[in-house]
N, C-alpha and C positions, 0 to 999 in steps of 0.2 A: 491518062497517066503516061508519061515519056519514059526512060529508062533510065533517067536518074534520078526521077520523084521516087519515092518510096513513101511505104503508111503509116509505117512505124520502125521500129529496131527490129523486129526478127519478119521477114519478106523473104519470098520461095513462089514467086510467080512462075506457072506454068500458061502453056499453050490449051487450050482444050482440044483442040486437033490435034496432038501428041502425046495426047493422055493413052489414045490405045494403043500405041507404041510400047508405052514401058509396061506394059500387064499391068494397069488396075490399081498395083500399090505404090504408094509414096509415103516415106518415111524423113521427118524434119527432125535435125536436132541441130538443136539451137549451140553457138557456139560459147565458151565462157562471159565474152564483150556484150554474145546479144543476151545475154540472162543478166549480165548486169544490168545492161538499159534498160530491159523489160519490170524487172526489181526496181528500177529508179521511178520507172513509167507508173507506178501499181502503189510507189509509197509503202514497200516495204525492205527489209533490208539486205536478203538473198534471193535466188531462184537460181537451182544447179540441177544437170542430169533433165533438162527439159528436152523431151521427147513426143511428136505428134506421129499416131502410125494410123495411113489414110488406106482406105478400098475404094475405089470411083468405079461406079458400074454406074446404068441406064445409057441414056442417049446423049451423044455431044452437044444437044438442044435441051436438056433436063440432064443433069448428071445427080448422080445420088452417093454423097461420102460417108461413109460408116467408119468406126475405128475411136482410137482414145489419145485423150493426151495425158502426159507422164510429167511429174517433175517432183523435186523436193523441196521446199520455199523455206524461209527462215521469216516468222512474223512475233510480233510482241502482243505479249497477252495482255489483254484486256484488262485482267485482272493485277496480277503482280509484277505488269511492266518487263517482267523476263523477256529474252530473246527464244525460240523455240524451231527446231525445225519439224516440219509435219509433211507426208507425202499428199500429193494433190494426183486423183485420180479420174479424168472425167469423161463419159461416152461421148463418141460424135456421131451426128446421124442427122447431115443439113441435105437440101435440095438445093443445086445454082439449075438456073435456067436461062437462056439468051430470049426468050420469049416474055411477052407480056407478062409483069408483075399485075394481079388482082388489086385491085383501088376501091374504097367505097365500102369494104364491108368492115366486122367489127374484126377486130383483129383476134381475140379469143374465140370466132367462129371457122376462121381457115388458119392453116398453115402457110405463110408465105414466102416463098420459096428466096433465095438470094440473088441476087444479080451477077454475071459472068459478064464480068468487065473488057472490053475492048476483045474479046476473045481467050479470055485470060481468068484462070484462078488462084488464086494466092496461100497457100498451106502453108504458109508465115505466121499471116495476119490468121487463118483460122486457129491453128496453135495457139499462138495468142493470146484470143479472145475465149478458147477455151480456159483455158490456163486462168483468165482471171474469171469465167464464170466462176471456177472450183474452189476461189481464196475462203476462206472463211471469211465473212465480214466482222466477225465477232468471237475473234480467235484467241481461245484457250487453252496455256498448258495444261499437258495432262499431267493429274491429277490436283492442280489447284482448284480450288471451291471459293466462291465468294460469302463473304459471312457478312450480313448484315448489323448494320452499327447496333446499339442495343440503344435503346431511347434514354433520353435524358430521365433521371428520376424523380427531381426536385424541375418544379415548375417555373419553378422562380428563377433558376440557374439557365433555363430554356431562352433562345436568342428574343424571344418577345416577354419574356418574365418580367421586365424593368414596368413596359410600358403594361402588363395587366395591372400589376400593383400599382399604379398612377390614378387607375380608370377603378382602383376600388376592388381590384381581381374579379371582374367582368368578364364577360366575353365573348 
């Protein structure tokens, strides 16, 4: 990746040989522009207050990030098509490693750690992708309930009623 490719809208590439420089933590907040693209990126219709707070400990050759991402999104319920905002709250605790990535096994058997690009990790892109792990995919205002249609009562009136009565009310 060059210096003017980028991954997505919100990018915060660091050095990993500069990581022990700034103690440890790294904090991403997205700016208004990138939570707008990030909402465009996601197919929903906000994302404000979007905040990643990173800890990097282990080895420059394994590093270990703990920490959360923060935001408040604005999604459409499922149910009654409202607009809604909800906070999105979610832990992070990945492994980058510049060493051999594991190949071959099942994937629900190891952990497999991330790849540390060109020397480089991105608390962009991890924000991110945290952020959309945390969307609800099936996002409900609160307090609306879905109520199930009540069944047709008359048979006859039922979308296939025409064609039993033809058959003799069979069926």
């Amino acid at each position: 990746m060059t210096r003017d490719q980028t991954v997505g809208p919100l990018t915060r590439s660091i050095r990993v040989d500069r990581m022990a420089r700034a103690q440890g933590d790294f904090v991403v907040t997205a700016t208004p522009e990138e939570c707008a693209a990030l909402a465009a990126d996601f197919g929903i219709p906000a994302v404000r207050d979007l905040v990643g707070r990173f800890r990097v400990g282990g080895t420059l050759e394994n590093l270990t990030v703990t920490g959360s991402v923060e935001a408040v999104v604005t999604q459409i319920c499922t149910v009654s098509l409202d607009p809604f905002e909800a906070p999105v709250h979610e832990a992070v605790d990945v492994v980058f490693t510049d060493g051999e990535i594991p190949t071959g096994h099942d994937a629900d058997e190891i952990d497999v750690p991330d790849a540390i690009v060109n020397g480089r990790v991105d608390f962009g892109l991890l924000t991110a992708e945290f952020l959309a792990m945390g969307l609800d995919p099936y996002p409900r205002k609160p307090g609306v309930t879905f109520v199930e249609p009540e069944p047709e009562p008359d048979a006859e009136d039922a979308p296939l009623g025409g064609l039993r009565a033809l058959q003799g009310g069979k069926d």
